[in-house]
C-alpha positions, 0 to 999 in steps of 0.5 A: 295894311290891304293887300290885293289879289290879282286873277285872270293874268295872261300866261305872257303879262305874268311872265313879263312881269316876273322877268321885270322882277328878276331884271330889277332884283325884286320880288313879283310882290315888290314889282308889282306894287311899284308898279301899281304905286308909280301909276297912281302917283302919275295919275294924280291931277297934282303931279300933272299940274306941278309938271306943268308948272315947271314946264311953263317956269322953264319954257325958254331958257337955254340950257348949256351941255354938261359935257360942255361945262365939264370941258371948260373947266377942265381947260381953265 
């Protein structure tokens, strides 16, 4: 598997990256590749065009509130 390594890192993103880690009970390694997985997998054109679609699918429909469903089959 490749693996990368990362130099040049302000003292203050390394810190905030290890405190991202801690908060999600990850370690820097783990932060880091979601991290960088996640950006890749939003950049692509596909995803993008997908969530254009979907947009586009969607566009005008009216969406009931959920606390509002809930409600009413409750007073059924």
């Amino acid at each position: 598997m490749p693996s990368l390594s990362l130099r040049g890192l302000s003292d203050q993103v390394y810190e905030g990256l290890r405190q991202l880690a801690i908060r999600n009970h990850r370690s820097m390694q783990e932060q880091v590749r979601l991290l960088i997985e996640r950006e890749v997998r939003y950049s692509q054109v596909g995803a993008v065009e997908r969530a254009r679609q979907w947009r586009s699918v969607l566009a005008g429909r009216n969406f009931s509130d959920l606390a509002d469903d809930i409600q009413g089959v409750r007073n059924r």
